[in-house]
N, C-alpha and C positions, 0 to 999 in steps of 0.2 A: 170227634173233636172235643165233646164235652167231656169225655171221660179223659183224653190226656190233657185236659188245661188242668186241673190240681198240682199233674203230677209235674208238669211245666214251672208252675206257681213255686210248688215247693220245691225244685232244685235251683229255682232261679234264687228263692229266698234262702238256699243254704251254700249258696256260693257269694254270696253278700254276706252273711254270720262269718262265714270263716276269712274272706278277705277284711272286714270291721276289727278280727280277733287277731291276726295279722298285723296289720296297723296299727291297732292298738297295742299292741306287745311289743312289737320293735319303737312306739315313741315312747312305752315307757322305759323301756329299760335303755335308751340311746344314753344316758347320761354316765349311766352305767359302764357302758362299753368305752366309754372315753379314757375310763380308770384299768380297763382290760387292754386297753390298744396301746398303753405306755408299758405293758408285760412287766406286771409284776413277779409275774412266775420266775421270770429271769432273776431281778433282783434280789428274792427270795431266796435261789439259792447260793447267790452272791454271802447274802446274811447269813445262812447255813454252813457255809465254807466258816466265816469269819467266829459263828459262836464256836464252831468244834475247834478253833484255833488257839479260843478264851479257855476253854476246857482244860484240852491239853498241857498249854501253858499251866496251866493254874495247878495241876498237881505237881509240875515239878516248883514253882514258887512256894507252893507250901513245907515243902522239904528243907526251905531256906531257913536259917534263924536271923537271917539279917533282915529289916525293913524294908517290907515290900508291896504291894497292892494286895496281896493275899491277907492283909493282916486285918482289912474289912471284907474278907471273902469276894474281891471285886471281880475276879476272873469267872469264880461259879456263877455268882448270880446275873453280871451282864452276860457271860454266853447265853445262861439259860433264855435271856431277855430275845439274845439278838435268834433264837433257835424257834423261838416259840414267834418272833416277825416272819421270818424264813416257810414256817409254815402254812402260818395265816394268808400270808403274800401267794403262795402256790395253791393253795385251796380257794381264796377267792377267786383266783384268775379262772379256774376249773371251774367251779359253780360262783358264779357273781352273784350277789344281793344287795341290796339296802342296809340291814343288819349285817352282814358279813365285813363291807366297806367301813361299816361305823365299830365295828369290833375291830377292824385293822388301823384305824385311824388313833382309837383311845391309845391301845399298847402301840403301835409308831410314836406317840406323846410320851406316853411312860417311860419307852427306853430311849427317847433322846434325854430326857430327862437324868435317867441313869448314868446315860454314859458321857454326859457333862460332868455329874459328881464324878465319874471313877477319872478323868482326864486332870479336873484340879486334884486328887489326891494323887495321881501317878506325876506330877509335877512336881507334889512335895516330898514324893520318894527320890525323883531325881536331885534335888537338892541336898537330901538328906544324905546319897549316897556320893555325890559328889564330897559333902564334907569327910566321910568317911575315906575316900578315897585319898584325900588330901591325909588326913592323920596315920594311915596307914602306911605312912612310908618312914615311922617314926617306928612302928612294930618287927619283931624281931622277922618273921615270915613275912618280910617287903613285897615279894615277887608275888607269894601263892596269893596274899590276900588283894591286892592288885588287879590279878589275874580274877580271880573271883568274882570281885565287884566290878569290874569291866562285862565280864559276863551276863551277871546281873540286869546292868545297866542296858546291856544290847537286847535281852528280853522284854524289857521292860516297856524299851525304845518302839522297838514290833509291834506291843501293843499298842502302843498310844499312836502309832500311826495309824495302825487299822483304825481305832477309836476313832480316829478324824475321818476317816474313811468311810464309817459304815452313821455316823452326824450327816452326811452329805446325801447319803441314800436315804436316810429316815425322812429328810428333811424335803426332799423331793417328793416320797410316796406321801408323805404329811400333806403336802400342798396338793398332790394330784388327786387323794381322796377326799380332802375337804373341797376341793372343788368340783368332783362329783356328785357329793353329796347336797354340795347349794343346788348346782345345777336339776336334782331331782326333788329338791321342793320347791324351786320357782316354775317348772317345764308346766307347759299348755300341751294337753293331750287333742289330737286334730283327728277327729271322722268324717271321713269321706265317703257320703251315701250316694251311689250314683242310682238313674232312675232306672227303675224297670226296663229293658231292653223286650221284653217280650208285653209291650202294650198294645201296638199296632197288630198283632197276630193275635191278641185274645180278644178284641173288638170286631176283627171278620168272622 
């Protein structure tokens, strides 16, 4: 008896270590999980679709000489924006952290940010091509140029809806990880140490 009470002692004490390590790891990171259980990964490549969208677009608007959102490079740099959310969103959902969350929170901010400026200035191209369209019926090619800037115009259009589109997703993941993130520097970490189970059997 005296020789297995240790070895009793010490498994009893390392199934308590590791239920403590347990407990303690699922309440720290529960706040975390709240930011994982709305799938950003989904989202993500929601935003992945949408920057390769901006891409594309964007070398054929550079081809244009007429006035365009190309003409502050708005297609490169918000895809690149909305490509590098897309990723961070997939990567954190795959490995969660603290720092991960607070890295996808800043750039969520950044490219709302973004893609507000590129929405007012694709507003001022619509105007601007609307005027063009109007004087172009005074030009001796009525029809091509017409045609053209109709064109134009329906590209233009695509973007700016996606733009409103992928404002509505930033804007969501914005809130969902800053609420993550309060919620893991107010959380209360709870241990549950229950008593020895084998006390009544090392005192016979």
């Amino acid at each position: 008896m005296e020789g297995t009470e240790p070895t009793t002692r010490v498994g009893t004490t390392g199934k308590h270590g590791i239920q403590e390590a347990d407990s303690r790891e699922l309440m720290s990171s529960k706040p975390l999980h709240r930011f994982v259980k709305r799938e950003p990964r989904c989202l993500g490549i929601v935003l992945l679709m949408f920057g390769c969208a901006e891409l594309l677009m964007g070398f054929h608007l550079a081809s244009e000489d007429l006035p365009n959102s190309c003409v502050i490079y708005i297609p490169f740099w918000q895809g690149a924006l909305f490509l590098v959310c897309g990723n961070l969103s997939i990567y954190t959902e795959i490995h969660p952290s603290k720092k991960m969350v607070t890295v996808c929170l800043a750039m969520y901010v950044v490219a709302l940010l973004g893609t507000i400026v590129s929405i007012g200035y694709r507003i001022f191209c619509f105007s601007h091509l609307a005027y063009l369209k109007g004087m172009s019926s005074y030009s001796q090619e009525k029809e091509w140029a017409v045609i053209r800037i109709q064109q134009l115009l329906g590209v233009e259009g695509l973007l700016f809806t996606s733009s409103w589109c992928v404002v509505v997703l930033l804007i969501f993941l914005s809130s969902v990880a800053r609420f993550a993130l309060k919620s893991t520097q107010t959380q209360v970490i709870v241990q549950c140490i229950p008593a020895p189970a084998q006390s009544a059997t090392t005192s016979t």
